[in-house]
PDB file of N, CA, C and O in Angstrom:
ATOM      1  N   UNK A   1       1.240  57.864 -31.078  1.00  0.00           N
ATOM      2  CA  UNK A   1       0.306  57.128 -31.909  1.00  0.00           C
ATOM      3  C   UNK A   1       0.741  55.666 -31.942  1.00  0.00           C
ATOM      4  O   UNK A   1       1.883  55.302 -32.223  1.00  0.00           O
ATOM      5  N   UNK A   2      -0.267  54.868 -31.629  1.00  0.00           N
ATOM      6  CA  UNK A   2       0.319  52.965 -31.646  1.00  0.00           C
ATOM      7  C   UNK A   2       0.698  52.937 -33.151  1.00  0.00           C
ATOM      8  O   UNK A   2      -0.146  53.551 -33.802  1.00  0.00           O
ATOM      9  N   UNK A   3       1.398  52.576 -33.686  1.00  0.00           N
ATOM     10  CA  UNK A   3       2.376  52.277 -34.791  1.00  0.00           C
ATOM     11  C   UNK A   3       1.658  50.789 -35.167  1.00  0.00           C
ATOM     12  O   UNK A   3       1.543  50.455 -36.347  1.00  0.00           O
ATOM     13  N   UNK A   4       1.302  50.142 -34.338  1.00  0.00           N
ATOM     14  CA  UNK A   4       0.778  48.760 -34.807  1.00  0.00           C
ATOM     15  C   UNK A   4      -0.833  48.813 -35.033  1.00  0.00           C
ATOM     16  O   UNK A   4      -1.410  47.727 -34.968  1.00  0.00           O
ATOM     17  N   UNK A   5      -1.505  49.814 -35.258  1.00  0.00           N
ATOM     18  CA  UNK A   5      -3.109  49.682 -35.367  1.00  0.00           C
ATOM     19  C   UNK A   5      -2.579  50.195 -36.828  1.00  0.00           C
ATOM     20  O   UNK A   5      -1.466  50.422 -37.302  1.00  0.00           O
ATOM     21  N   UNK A   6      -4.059  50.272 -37.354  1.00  0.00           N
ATOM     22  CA  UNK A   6      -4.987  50.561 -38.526  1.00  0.00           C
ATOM     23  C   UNK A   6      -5.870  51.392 -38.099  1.00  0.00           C
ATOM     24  O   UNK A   6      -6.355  51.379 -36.968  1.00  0.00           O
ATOM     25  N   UNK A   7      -6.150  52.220 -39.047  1.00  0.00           N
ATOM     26  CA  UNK A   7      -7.391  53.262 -38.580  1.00  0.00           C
ATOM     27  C   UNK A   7      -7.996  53.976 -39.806  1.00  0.00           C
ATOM     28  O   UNK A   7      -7.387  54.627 -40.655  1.00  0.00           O
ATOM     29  N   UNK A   8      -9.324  53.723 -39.726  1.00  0.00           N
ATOM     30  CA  UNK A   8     -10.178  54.009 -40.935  1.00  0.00           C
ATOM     31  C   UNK A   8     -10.754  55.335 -40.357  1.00  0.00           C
ATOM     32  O   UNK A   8     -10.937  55.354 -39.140  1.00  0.00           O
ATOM     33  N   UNK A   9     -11.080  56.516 -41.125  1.00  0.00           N
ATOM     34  CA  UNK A   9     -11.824  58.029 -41.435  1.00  0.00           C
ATOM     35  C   UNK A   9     -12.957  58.205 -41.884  1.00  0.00           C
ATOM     36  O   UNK A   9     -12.925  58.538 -43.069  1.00  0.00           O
ATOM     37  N   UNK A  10     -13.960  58.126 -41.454  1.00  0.00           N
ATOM     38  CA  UNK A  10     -15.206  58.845 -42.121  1.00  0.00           C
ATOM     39  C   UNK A  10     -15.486  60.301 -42.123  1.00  0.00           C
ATOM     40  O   UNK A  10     -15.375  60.729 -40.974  1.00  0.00           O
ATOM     41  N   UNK A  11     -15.775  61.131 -42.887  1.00  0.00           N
ATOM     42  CA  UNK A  11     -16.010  62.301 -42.561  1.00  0.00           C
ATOM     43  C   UNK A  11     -17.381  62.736 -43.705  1.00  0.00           C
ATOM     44  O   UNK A  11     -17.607  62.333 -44.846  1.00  0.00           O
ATOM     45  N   UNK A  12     -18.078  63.657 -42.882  1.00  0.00           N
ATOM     46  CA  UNK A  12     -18.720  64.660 -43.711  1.00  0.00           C
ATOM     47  C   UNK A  12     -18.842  65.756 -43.993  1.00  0.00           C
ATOM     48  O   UNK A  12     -19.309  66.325 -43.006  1.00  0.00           O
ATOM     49  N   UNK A  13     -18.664  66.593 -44.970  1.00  0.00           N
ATOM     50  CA  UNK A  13     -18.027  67.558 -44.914  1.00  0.00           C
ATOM     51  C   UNK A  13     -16.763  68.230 -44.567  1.00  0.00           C
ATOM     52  O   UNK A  13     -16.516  69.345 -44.107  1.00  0.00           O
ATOM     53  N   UNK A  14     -15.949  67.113 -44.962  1.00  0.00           N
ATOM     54  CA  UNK A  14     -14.285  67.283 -43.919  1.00  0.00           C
ATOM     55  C   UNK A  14     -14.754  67.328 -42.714  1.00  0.00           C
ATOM     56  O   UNK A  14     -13.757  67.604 -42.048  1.00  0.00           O
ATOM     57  N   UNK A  15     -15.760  67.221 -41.901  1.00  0.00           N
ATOM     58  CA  UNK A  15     -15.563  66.963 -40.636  1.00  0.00           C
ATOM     59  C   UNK A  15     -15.833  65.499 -40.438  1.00  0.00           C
ATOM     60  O   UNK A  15     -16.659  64.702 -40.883  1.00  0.00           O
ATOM     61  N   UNK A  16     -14.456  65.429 -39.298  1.00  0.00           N
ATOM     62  CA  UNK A  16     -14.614  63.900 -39.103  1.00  0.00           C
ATOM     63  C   UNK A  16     -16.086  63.322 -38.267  1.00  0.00           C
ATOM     64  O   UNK A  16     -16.664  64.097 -37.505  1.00  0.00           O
ATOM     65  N   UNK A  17     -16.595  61.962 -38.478  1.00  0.00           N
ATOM     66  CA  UNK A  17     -17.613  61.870 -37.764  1.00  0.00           C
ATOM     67  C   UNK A  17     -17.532  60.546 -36.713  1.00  0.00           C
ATOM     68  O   UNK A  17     -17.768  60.316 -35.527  1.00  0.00           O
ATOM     69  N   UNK A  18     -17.047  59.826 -37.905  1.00  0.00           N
ATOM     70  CA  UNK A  18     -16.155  58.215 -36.978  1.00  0.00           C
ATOM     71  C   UNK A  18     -14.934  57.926 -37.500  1.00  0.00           C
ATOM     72  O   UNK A  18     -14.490  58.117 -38.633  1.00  0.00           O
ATOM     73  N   UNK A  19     -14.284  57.277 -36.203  1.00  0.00           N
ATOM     74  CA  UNK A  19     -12.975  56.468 -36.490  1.00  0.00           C
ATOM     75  C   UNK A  19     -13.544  54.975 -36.087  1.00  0.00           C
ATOM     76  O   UNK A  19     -14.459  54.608 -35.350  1.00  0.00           O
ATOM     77  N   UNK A  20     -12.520  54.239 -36.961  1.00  0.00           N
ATOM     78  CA  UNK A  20     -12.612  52.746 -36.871  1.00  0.00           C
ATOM     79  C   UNK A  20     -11.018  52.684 -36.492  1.00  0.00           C
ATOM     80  O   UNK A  20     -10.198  53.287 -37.184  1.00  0.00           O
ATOM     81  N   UNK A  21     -10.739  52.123 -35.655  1.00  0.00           N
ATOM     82  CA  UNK A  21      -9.314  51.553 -35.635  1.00  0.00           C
ATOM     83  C   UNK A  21      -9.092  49.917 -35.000  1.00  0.00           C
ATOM     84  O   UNK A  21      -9.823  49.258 -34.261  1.00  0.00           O
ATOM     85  N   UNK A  22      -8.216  49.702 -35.415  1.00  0.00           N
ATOM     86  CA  UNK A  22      -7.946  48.089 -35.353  1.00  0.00           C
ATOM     87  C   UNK A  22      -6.743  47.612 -35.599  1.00  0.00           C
ATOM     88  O   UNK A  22      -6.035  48.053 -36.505  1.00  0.00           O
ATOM     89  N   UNK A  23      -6.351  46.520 -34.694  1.00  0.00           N
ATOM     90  CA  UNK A  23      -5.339  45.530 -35.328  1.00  0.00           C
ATOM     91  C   UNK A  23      -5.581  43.888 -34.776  1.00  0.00           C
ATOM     92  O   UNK A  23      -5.666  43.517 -33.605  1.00  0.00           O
ATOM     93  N   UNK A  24      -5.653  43.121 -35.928  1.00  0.00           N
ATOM     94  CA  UNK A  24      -6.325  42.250 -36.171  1.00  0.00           C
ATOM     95  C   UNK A  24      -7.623  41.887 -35.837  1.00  0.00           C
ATOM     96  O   UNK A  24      -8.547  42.511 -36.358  1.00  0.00           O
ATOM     97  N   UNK A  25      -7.890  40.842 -34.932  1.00  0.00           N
ATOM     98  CA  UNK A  25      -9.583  40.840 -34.050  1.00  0.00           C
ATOM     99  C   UNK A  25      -9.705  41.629 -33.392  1.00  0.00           C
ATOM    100  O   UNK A  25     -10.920  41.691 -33.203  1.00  0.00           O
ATOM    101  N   UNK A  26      -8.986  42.757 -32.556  1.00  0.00           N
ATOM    102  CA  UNK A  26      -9.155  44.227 -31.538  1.00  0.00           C
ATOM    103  C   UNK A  26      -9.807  45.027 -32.175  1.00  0.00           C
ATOM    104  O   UNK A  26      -9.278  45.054 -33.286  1.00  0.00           O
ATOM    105  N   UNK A  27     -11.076  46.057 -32.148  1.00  0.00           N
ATOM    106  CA  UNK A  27     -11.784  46.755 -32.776  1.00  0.00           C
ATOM    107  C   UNK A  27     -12.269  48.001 -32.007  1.00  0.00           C
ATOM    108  O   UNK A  27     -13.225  47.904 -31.239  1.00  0.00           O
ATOM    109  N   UNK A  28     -11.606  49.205 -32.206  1.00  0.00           N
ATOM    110  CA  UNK A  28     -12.350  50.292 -31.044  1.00  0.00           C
ATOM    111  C   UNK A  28     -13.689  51.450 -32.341  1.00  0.00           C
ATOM    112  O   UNK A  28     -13.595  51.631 -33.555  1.00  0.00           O
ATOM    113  N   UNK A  29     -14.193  51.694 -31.870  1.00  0.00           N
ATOM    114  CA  UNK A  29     -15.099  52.435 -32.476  1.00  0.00           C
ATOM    115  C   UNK A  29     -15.258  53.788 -31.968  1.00  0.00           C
ATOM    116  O   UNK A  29     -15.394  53.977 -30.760  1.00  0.00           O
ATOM    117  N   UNK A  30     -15.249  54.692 -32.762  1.00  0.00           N
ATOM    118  CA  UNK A  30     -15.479  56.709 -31.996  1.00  0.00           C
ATOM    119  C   UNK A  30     -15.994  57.042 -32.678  1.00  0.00           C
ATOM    120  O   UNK A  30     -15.622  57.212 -33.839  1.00  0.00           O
ATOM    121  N   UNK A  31     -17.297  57.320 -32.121  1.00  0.00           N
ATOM    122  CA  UNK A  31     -18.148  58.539 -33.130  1.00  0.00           C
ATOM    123  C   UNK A  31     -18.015  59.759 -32.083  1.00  0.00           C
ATOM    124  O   UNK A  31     -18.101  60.093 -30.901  1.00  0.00           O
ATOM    125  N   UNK A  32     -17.668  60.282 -33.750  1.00  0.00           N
ATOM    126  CA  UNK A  32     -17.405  62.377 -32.824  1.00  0.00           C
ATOM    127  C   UNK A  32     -18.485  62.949 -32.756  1.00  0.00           C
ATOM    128  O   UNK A  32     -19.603  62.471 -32.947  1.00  0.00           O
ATOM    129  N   UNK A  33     -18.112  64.297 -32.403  1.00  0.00           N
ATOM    130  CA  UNK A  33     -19.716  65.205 -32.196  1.00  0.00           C
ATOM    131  C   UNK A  33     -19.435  65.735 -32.913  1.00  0.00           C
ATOM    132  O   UNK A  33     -18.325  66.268 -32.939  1.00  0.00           O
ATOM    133  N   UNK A  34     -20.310  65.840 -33.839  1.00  0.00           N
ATOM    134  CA  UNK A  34     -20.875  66.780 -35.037  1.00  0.00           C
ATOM    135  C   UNK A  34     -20.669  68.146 -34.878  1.00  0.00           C
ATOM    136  O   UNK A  34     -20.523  68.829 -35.891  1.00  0.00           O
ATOM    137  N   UNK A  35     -20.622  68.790 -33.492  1.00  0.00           N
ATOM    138  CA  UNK A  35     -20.166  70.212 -32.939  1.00  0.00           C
ATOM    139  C   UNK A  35     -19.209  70.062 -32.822  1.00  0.00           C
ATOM    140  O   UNK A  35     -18.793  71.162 -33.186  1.00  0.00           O
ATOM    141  N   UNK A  36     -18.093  69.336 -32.489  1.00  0.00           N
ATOM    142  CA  UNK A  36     -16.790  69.536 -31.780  1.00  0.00           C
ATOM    143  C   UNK A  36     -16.273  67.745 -32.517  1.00  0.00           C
ATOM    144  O   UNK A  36     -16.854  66.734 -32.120  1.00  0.00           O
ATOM    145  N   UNK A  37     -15.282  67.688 -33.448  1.00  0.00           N
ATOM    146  CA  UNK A  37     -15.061  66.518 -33.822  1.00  0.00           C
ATOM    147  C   UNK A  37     -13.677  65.977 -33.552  1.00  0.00           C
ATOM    148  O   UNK A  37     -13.108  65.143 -34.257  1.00  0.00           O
ATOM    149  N   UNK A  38     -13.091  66.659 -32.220  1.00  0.00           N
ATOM    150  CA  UNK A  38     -11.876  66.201 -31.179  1.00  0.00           C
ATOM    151  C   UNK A  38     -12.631  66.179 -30.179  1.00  0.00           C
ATOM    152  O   UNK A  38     -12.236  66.682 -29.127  1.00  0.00           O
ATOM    153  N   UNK A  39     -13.504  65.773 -30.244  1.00  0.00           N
ATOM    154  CA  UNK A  39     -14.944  65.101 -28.854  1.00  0.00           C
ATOM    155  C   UNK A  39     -15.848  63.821 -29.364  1.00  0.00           C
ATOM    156  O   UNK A  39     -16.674  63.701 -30.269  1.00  0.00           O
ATOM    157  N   UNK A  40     -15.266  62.834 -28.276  1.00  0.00           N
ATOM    158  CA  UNK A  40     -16.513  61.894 -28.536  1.00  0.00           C
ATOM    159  C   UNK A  40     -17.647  61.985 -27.817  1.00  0.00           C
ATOM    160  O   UNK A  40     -17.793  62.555 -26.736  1.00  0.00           O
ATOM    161  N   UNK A  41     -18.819  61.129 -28.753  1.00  0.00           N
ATOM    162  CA  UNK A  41     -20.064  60.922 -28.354  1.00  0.00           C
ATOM    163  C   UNK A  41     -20.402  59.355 -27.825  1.00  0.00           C
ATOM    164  O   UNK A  41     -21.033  58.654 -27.034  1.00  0.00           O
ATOM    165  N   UNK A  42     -19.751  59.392 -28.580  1.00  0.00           N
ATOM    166  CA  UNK A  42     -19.558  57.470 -28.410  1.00  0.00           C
ATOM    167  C   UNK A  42     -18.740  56.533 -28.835  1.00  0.00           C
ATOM    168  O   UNK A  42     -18.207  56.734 -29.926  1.00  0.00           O
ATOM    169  N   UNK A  43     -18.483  55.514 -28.240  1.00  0.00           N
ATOM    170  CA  UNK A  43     -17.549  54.718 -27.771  1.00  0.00           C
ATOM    171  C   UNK A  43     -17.654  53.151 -27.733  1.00  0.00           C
ATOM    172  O   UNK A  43     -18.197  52.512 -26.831  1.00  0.00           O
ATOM    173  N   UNK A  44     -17.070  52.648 -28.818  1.00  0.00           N
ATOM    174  CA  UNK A  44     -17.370  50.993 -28.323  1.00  0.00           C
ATOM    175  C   UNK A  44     -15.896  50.400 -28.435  1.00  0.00           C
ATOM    176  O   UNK A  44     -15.126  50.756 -29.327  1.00  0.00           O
ATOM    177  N   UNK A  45     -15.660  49.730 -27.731  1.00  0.00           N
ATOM    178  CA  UNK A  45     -14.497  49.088 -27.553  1.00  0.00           C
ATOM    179  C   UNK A  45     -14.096  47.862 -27.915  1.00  0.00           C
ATOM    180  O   UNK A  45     -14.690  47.379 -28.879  1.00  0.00           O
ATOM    181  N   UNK A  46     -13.094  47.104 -27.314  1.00  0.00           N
ATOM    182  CA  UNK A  46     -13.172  46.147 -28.315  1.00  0.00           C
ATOM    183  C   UNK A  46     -13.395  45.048 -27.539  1.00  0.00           C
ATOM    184  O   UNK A  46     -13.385  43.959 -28.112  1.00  0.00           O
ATOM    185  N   UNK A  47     -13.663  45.101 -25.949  1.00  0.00           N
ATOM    186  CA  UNK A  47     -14.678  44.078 -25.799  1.00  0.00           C
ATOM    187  C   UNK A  47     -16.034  43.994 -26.026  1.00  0.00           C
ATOM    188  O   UNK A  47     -16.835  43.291 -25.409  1.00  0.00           O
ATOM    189  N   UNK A  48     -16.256  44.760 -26.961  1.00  0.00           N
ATOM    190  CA  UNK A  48     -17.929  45.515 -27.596  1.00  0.00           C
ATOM    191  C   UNK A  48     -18.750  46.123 -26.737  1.00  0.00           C
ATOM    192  O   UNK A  48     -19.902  46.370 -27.095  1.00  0.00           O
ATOM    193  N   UNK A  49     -18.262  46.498 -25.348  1.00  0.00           N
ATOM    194  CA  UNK A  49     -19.235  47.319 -24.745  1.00  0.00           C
ATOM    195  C   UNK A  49     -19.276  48.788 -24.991  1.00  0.00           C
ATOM    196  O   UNK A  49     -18.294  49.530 -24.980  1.00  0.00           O
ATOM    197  N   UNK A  50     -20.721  49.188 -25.252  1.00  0.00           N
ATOM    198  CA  UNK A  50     -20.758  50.856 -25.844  1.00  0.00           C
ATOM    199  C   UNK A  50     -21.111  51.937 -24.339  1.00  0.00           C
ATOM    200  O   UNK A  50     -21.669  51.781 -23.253  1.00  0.00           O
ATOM    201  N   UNK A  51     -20.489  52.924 -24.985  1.00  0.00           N
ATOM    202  CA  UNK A  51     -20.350  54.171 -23.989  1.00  0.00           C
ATOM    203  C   UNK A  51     -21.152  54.908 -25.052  1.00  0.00           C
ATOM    204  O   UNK A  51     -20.946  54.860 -26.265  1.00  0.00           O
ATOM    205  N   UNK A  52     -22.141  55.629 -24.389  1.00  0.00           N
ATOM    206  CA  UNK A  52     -22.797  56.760 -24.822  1.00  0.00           C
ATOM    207  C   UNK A  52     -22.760  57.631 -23.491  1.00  0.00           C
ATOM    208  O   UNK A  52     -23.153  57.430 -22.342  1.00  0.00           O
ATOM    209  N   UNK A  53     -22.051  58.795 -24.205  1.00  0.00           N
ATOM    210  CA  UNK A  53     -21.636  60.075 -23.747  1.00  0.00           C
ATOM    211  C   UNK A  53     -22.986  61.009 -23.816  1.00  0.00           C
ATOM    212  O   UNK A  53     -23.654  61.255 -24.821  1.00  0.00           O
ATOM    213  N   UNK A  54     -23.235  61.529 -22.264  1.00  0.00           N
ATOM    214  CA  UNK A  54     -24.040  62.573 -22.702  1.00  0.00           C
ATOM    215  C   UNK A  54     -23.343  63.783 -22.844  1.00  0.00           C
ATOM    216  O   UNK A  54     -23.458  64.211 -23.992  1.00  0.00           O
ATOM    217  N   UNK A  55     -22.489  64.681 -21.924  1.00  0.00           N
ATOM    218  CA  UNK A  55     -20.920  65.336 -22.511  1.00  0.00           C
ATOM    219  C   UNK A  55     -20.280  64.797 -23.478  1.00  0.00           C
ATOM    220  O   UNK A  55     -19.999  63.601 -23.400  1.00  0.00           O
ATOM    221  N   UNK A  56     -19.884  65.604 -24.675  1.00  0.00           N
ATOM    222  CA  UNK A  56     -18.705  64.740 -25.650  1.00  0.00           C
ATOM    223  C   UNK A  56     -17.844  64.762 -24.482  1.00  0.00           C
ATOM    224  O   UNK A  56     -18.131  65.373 -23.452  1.00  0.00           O
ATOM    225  N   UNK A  57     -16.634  63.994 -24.680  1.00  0.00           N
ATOM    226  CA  UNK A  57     -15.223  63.553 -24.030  1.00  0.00           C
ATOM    227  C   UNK A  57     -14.183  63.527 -25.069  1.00  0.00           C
ATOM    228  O   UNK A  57     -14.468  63.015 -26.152  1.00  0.00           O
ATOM    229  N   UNK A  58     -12.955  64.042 -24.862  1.00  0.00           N
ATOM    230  CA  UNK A  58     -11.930  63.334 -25.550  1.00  0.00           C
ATOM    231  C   UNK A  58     -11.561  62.108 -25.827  1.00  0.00           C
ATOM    232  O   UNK A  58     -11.409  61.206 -25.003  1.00  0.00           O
ATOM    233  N   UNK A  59     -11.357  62.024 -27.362  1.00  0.00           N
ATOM    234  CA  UNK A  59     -11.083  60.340 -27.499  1.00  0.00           C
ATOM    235  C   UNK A  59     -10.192  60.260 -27.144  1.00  0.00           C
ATOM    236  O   UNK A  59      -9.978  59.062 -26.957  1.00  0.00           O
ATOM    237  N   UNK A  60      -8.965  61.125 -26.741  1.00  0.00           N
ATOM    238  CA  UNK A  60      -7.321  60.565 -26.446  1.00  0.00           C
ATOM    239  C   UNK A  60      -7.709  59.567 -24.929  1.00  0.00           C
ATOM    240  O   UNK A  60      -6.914  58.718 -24.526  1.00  0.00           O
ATOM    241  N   UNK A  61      -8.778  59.797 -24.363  1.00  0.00           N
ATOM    242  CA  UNK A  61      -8.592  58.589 -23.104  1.00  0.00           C
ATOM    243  C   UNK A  61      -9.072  57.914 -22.979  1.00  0.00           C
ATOM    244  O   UNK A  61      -9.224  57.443 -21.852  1.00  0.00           O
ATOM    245  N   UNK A  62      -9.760  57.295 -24.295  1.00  0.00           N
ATOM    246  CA  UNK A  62     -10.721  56.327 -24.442  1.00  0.00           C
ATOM    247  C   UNK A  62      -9.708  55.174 -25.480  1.00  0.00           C
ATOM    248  O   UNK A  62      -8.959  55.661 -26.327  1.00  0.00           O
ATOM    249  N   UNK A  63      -9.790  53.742 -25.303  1.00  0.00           N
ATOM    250  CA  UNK A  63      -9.368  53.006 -26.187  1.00  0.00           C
ATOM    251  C   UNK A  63      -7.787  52.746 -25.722  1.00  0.00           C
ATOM    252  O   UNK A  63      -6.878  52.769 -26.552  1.00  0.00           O
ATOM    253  N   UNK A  64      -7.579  52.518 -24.428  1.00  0.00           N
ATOM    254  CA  UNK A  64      -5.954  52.197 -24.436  1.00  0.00           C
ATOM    255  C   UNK A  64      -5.086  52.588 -25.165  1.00  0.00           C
ATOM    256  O   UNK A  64      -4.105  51.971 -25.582  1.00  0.00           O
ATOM    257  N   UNK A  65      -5.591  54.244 -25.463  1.00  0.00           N
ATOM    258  CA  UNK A  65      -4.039  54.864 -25.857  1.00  0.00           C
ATOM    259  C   UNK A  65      -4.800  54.661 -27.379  1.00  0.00           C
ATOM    260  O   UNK A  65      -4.643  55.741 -27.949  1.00  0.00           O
ATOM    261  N   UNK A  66      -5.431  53.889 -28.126  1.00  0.00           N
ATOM    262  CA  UNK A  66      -5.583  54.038 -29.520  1.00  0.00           C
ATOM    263  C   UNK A  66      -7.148  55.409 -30.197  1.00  0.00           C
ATOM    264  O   UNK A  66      -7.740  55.656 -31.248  1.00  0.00           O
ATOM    265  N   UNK A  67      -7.139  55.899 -28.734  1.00  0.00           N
ATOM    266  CA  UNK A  67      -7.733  57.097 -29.052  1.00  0.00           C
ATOM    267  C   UNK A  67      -7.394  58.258 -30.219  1.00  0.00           C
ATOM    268  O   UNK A  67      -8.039  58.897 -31.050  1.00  0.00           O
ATOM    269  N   UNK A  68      -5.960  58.145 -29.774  1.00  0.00           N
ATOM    270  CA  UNK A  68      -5.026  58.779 -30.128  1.00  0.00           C
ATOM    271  C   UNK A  68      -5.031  59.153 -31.502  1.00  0.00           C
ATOM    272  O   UNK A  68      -4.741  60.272 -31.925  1.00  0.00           O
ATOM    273  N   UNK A  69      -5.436  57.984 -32.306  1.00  0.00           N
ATOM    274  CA  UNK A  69      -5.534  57.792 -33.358  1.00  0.00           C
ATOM    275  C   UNK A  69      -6.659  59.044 -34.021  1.00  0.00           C
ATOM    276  O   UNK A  69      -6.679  59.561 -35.138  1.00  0.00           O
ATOM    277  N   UNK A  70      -7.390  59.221 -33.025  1.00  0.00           N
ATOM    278  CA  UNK A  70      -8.829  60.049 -34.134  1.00  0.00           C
ATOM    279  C   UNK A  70      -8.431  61.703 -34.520  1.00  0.00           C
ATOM    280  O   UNK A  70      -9.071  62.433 -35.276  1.00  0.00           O
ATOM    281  N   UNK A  71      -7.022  62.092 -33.666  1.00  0.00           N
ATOM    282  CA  UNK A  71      -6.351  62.867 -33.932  1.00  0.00           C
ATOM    283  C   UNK A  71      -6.224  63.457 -34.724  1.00  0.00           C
ATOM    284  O   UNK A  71      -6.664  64.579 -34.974  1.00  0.00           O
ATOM    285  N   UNK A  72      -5.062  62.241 -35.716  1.00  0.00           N
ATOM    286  CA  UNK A  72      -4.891  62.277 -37.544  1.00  0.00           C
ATOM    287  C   UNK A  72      -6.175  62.326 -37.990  1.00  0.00           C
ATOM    288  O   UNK A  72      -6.470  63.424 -38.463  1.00  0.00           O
ATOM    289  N   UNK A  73      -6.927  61.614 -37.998  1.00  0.00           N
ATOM    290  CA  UNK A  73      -8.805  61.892 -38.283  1.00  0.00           C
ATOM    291  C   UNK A  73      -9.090  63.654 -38.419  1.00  0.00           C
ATOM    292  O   UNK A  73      -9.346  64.290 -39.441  1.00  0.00           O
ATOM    293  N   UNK A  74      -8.945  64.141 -37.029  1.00  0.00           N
ATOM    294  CA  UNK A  74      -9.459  65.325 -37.443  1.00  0.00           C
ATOM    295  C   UNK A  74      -9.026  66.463 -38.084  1.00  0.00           C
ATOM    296  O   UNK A  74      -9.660  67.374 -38.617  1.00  0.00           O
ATOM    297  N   UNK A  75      -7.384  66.191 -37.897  1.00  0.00           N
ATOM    298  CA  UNK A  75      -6.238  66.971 -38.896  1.00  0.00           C
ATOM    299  C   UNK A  75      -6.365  66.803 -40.091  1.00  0.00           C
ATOM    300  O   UNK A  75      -6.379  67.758 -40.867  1.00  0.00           O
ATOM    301  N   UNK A  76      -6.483  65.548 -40.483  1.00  0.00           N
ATOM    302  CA  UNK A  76      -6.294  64.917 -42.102  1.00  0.00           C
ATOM    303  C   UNK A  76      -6.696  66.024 -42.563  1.00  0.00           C
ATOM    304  O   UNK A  76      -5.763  66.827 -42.577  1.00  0.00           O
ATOM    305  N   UNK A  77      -7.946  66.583 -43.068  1.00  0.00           N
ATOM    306  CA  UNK A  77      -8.484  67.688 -43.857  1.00  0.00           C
ATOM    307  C   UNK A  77      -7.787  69.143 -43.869  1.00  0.00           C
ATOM    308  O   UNK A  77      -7.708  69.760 -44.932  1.00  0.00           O
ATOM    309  N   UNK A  78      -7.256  69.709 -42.603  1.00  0.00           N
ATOM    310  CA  UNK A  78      -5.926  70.523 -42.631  1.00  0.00           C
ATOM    311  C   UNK A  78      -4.862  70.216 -43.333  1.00  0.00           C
ATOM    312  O   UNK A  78      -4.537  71.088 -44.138  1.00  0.00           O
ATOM    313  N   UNK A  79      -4.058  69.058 -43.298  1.00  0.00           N
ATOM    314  CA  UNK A  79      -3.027  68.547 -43.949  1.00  0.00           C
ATOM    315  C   UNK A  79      -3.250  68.831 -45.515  1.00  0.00           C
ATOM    316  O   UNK A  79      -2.552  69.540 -46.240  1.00  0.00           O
ATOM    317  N   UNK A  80      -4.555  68.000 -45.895  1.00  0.00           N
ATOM    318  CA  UNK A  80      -4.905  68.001 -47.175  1.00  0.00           C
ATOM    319  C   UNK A  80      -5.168  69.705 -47.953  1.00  0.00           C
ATOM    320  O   UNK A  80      -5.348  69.988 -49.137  1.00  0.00           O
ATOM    321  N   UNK A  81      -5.108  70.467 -46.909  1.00  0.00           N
ATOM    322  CA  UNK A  81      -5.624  71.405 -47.717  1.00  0.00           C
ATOM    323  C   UNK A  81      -7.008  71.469 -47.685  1.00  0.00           C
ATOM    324  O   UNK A  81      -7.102  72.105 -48.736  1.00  0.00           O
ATOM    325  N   UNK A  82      -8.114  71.333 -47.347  1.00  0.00           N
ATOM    326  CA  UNK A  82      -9.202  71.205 -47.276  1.00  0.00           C
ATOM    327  C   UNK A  82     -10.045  72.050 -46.060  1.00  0.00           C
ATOM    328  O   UNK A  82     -11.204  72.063 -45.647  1.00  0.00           O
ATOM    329  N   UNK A  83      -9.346  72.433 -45.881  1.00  0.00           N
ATOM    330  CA  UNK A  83     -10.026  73.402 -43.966  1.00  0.00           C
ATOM    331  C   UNK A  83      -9.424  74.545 -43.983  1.00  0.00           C
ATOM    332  O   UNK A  83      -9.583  75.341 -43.057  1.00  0.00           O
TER     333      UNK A  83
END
C-alpha cells in the first residue's frame, strides 16, 4: 500500500462503490461494480483521462500501484464488523 497517498471510501450498503485517492494535486478515481466491489468499472486517473470498463477489472493494476488502495475500501466493513 503507498504509505504517502490519502484515500477516501464511499460505500452503500457496506459495499464499497468509489475510492478517491490522492496525494496532493495527483487524483485517481475507482468506481466499483456494484456486483463485485474488488472490480472496477471505471477509472480516471490523474492525468484525468477516464476508462470505462465494459468487463469490471481489478483495481490493483490500475493507478500506479495506488489501486491498491481500494483494497482497505472493500475490507473496511469486515474489519468493522459490519459483513
Amino acid at each position: 500500500m503507498p504509505q504517502d497517498y490519502s484515500a477516501e471510501f464511499y460505500y452503500e450498503n457496506n459495499t464499497l462503490l468509489f475510492a478517491f485517492v490522492y496525494k496532493g494535486q495527483e487524483e485517481y478515481r475507482f468506481y466499483m461494480s456494484p456486483n463485485d466491489e474488488t472490480k472496477c468499472i471505471r477509472y480516471i486517473g490523474s492525468d484525468g483521462n477516464t476508462q470505462d470498463f465494459e468487463a469490471p477489472v481489478s483495481s490493483a493494476g490500475l493507478g500506479q500501484g495506488v489501486g491498491n488502495l481500494c483494497e482497505a475500501g472493500y475490507m473496511e466493513p469486515y474489519w468493522l464488523g459490519k459483513k
